[in-house]
C-alpha positions as CSV (number, residue, x, y, z in Angstrom):
1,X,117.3,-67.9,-37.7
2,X,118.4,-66.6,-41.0
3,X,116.7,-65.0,-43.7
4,X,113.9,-67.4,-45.7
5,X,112.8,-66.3,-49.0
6,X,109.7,-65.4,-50.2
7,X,108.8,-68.1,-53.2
8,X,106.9,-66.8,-56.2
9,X,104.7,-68.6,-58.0
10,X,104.8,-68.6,-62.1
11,X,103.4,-65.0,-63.0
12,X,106.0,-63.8,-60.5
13,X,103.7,-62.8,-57.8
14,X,104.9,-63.3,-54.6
15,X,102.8,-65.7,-51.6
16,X,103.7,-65.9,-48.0
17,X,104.8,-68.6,-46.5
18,X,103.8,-70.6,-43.2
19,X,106.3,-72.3,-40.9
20,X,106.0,-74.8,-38.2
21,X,108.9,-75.8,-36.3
22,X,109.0,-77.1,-32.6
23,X,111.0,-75.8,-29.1
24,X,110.6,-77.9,-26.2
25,X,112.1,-76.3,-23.2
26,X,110.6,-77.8,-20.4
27,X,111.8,-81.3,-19.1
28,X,110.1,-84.5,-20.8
29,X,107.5,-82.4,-22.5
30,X,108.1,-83.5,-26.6
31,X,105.1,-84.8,-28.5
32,X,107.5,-87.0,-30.5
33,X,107.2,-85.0,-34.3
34,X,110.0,-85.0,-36.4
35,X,111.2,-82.6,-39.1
36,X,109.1,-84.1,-41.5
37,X,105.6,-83.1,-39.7
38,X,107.2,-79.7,-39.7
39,X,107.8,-79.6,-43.6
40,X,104.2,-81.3,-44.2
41,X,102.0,-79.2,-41.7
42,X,104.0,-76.0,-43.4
43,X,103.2,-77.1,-46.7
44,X,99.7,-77.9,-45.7
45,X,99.5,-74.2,-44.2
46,X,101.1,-72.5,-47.1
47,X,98.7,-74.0,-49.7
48,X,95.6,-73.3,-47.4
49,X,96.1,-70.2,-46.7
50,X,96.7,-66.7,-48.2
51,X,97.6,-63.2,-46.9
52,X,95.1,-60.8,-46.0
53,X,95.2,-57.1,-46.9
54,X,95.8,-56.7,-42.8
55,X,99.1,-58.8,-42.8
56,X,99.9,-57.6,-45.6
57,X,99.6,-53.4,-44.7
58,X,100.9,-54.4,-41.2
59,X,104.1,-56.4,-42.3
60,X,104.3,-56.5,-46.2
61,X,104.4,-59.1,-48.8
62,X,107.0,-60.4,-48.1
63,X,107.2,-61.6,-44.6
64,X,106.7,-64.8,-43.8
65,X,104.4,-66.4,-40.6
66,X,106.1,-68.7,-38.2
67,X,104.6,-70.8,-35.7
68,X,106.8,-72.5,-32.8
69,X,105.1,-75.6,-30.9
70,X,105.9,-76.2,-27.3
71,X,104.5,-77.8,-25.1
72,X,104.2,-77.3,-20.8
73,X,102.4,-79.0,-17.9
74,X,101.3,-75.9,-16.2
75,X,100.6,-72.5,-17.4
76,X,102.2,-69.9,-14.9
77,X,102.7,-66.7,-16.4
78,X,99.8,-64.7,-18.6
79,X,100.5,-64.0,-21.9
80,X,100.3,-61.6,-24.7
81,X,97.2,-63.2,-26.3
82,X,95.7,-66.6,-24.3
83,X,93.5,-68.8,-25.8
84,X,91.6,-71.2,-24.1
85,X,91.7,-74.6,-25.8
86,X,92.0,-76.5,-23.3
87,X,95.0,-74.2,-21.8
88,X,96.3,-73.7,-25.0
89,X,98.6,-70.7,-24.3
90,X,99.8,-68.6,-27.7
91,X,102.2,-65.8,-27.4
92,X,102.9,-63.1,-30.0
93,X,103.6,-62.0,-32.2
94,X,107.4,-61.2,-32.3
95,X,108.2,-59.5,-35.6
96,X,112.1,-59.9,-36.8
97,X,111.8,-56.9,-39.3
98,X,115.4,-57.5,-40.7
99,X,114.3,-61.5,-41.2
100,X,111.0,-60.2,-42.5
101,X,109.2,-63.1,-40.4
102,X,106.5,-62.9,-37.7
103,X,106.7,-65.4,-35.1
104,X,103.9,-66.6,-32.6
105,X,104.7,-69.8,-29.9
106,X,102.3,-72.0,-29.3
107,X,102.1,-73.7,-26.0
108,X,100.0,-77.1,-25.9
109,X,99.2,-78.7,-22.7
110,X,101.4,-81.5,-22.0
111,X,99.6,-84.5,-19.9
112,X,101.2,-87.0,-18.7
113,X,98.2,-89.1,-18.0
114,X,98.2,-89.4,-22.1
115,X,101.9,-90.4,-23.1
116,X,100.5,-94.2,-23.5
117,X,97.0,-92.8,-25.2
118,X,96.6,-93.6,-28.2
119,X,94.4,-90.4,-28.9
120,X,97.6,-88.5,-27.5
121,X,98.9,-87.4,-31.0
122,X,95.4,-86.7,-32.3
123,X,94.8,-84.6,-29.6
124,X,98.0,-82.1,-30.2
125,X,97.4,-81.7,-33.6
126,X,94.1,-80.9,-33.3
127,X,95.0,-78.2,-30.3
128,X,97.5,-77.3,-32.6
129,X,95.8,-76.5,-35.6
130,X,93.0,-75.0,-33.8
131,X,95.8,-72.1,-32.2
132,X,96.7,-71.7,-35.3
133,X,93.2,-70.9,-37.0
134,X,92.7,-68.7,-34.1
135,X,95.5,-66.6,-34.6
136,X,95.4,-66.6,-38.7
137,X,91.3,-65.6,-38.3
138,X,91.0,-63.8,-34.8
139,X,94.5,-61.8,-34.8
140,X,95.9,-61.8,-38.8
141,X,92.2,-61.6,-40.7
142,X,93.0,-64.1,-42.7
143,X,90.5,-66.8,-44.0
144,X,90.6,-69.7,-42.3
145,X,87.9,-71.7,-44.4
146,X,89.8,-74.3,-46.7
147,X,92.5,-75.0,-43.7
148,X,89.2,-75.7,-41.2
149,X,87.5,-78.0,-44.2
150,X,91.0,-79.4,-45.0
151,X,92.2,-79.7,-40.6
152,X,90.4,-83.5,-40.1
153,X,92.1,-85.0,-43.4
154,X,95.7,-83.0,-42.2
155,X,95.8,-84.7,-38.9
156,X,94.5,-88.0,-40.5
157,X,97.6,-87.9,-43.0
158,X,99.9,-87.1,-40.6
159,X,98.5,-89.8,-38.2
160,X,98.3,-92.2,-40.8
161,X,102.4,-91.6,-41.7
162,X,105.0,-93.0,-39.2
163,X,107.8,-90.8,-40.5
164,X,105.9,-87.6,-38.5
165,X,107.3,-89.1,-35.5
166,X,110.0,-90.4,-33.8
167,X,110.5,-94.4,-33.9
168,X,111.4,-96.4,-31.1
169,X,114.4,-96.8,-32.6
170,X,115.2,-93.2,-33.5
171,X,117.6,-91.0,-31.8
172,X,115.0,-89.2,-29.6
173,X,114.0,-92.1,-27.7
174,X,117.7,-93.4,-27.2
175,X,118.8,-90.8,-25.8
176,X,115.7,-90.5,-23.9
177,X,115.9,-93.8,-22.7
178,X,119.7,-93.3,-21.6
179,X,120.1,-93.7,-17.7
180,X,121.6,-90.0,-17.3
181,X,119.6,-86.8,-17.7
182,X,120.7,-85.7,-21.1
183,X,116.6,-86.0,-22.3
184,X,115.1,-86.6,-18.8
């Protein structure tokens, strides 16, 4: 991962920014989100929440926080930090000093008994968001307040948009579909 910059804002003060992106790395466990849930939940994040004087003295001003979501259908080894939503599992942080980024992974619980629920989406994000308070209020001292007000109407705009997730017709779900095990 290379280098991202730290954005100012107008009087030339420097924010931090928050990333989402996803890894899936075990078989058949993707929620379906595409690239642009990544760019609106990071926005989303970014706006909502500032960095505390701990994040700050700890890292500096410029680093920037990066969340990965994964998902897994059982949880074997015990992490660094474990919270328990539901076997939510969050690892971290990993600090890439020369990248100036601080990295936590987020492992959801992956059930296969809700790929055809429609609650299924709802469900992640919410799992989601809630590791990700936890970590920003429990482990960064950061205030969590406007993203916890703001977390129901997030997931409702994301929900409400079909470009957050993959179509049947996109890519993903071809290749998914394909009768070999590129996906499978």
């Amino acid at each position: 991962m290379g280098v991202i910059s730290s954005p100012t804002v107008d009087n030339g003060e420097k924010f931090m920014q928050i990333h989402v992106g996803q890894i899936y790395i075990e078989k058949n466990t993707h929620y379906g989100f595409n690239s642009n849930f990544q760019h609106k939940i990071s926005e989303e994040l970014t706006d909502l929440v500032k960095p505390s004087e701990f994040f700050i003295r700890e890292y500096g001003e410029d680093f920037q926080l990066i969340f990965r979501m994964s998902a897994k259908r059982r949880f074997k080894r015990r992490p660094l930090h474990k919270q328990h939503y539901e076997q939510t599992e969050i690892w971290g942080p990993t600090v890439f000093r020369k990248d100036k980024n601080v990295e936590y992974t987020i492992f959801l619980p992956y059930y296969d008994k809700e790929d055809d629920s429609p609650d299924r989406l709802k469900n992640a994000l919410t799992r989601l968001l809630d590791a990700i308070i936890y970590v920003l209020h429990d482990f960064l001292q950061m205030d969590t307040t406007a993203l916890e007000r703001q977390k129901d109407r997030i997931i409702a705009d994301i929900l409400a948009d079909p470009n957050m997730v993959y179509g049947p017709d996109s890519d993903w779900a071809i290749m998914k579909a394909l009768p070999y095990p590129v996906l499978k």
